[in-house]
N, C-alpha and C positions, 0 to 999 in steps of 0.2 A: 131237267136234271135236279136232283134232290142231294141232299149233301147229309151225312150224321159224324156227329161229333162225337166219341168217347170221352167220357169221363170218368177217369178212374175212378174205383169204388170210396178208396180212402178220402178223395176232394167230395163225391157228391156224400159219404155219410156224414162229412165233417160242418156240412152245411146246417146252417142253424134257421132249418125250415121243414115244416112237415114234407114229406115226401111227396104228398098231390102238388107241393108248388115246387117241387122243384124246375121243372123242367120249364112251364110258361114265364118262371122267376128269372132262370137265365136266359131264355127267349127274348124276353123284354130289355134285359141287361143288355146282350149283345146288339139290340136294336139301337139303342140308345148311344152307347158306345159307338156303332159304328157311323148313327148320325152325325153326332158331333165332332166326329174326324174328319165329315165331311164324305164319308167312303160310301154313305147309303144314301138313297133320296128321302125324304119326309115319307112320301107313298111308300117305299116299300121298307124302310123302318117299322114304319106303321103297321106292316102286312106280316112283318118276320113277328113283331110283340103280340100278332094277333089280338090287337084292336083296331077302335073306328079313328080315324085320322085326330078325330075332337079329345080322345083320350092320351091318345099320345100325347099330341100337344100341351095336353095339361101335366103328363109324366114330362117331358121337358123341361115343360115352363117351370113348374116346379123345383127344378136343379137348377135353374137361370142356365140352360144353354141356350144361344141364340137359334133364333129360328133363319135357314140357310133360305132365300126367298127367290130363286130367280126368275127372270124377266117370261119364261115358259110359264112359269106357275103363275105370274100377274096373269100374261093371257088366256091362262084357263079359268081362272078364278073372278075375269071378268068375263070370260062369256058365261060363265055356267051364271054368274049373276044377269045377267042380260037375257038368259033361259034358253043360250045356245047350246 
């Protein structure tokens, strides 16, 4: 399932971005946003901003939001270290 947003014309011309960014600019916004509410995972945050998990994490870290860690993502995080 795919989902499209409208944005009315008056909000997206009043944005103060060349038009090529608009769209990955709010992509990334509403990743971000919805991280930190806790309502997306890291991964698909990650996936809605269309980048690599390492970028995000630095668009985050950047804002000092915390990073949400749970005990799933240690277990994956340590077998993918273990080369499972």
């Amino acid at each position: 399932m795919t989902f499209h947003v409208d944005i009315p014309e008056s909000v997206a011309s009043s944005l103060r971005l060349p038009m090529p960014e608009v769209e990955p600019r709010l992509r990334t916004e509403l990743a971000i946003a919805l991280y930190a509410q806790g309502i997306l995972s890291f991964g698909k945050a990650s996936e809605l901003a269309g980048t690599t998990r390492y970028v995000f994490a630095d668009l985050i870290g950047r804002r000092e939001i915390p990073r949400h860690y749970s005990d799933d993502e240690l277990v994956q995080d340590l077998n993918y270290a273990d080369g499972q």
